[in-house]
VOGU-3710 file (C-alpha; in Angstrom, 3 decimals, decimal comma):
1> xxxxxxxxxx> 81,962/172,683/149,333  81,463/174,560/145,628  77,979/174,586/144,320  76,549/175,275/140,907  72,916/175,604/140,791  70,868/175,873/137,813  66,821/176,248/138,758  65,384/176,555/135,809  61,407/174,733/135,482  60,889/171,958/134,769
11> xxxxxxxxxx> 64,662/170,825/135,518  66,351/171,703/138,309  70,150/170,570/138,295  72,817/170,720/141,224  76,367/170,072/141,396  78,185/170,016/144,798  81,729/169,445/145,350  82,707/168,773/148,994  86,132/168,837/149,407  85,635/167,439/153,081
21> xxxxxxxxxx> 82,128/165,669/154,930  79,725/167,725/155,207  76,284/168,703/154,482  74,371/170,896/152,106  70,749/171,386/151,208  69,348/167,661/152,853  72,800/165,789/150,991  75,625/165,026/153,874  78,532/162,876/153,055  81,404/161,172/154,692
31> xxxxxxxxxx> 84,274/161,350/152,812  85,051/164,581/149,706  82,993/163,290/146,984  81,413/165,426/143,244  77,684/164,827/143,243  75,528/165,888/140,401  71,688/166,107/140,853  68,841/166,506/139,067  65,287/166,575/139,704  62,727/166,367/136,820
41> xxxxxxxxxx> 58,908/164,786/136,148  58,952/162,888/140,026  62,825/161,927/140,021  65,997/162,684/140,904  69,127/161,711/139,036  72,612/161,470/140,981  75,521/161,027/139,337  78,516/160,825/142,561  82,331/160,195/141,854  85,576/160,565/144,132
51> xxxxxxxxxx> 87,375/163,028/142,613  90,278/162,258/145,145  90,543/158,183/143,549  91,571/157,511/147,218  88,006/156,520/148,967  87,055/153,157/149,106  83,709/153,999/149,549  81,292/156,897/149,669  77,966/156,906/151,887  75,884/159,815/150,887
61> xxxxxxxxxx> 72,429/160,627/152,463  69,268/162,472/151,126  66,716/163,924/152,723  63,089/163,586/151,897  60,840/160,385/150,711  62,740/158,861/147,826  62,320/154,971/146,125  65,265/153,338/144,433  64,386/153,336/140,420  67,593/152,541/139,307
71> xxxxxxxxxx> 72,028/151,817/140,482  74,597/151,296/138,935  76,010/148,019/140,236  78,447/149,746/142,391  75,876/151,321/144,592  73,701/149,857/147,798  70,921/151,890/148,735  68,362/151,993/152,148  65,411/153,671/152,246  64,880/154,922/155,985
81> xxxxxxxxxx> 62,607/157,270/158,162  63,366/160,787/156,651  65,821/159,839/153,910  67,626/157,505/151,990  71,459/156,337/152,666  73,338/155,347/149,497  76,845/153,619/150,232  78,948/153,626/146,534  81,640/151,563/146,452  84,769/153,595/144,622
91> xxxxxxxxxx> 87,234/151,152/144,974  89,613/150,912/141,571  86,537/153,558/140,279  89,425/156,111/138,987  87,024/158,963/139,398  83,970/157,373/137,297  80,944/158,587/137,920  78,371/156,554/140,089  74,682/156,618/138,739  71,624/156,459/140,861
101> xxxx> 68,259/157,353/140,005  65,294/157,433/142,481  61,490/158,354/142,417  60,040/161,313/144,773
//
């Protein structure tokens, strides 16, 4: 993966490529995916493409108590013990960003 981190209070905003599934910092994936997250005032604001335009569909996991605020129509989300799963669906996407926005 490639991360860029920017911590500054009160935002704190995170961009993670993984180039392969994997994990990093309570996110895993399935399939190479660009997320973009960030947390500010109680929510966190995700922002996941396919960079590859090959996936059908991307299932991403968080860590932590989240609620669903907000999806972009493309996007099925279940909350769970420990986490939340979000499943995007990037068929004929082209590399557009995703949009998800939940509460902490």
């Amino acid at each position: 993966y490639t991360l860029s981190l920017h911590d500054a209070l009160p935002i704190c905003l995170m961009g993670i490529n993984f180039w392969q599934p994997g994990a990093f910092d309570g996110i895993s994936t399935d399939t190479p995916c660009s997320v973009i997250m960030r947390k500010r005032e109680g929510e966190v604001s995700l922002g996941v493409a396919d960079p590859t335009h090959r996936a059908l569909q991307i299932r991403l996991r968080l860590d932590g108590r989240y609620r669903v605020r907000g999806l972009s129509d493309t996007v099925r989300a279940a909350e769970e013990k420990g986490g939340i799963t979000l499943v995007i669906s990037t068929e004929n996407s082209r590399g557009r960003t995703h949009l998800i926005t939940l509460k902490l």
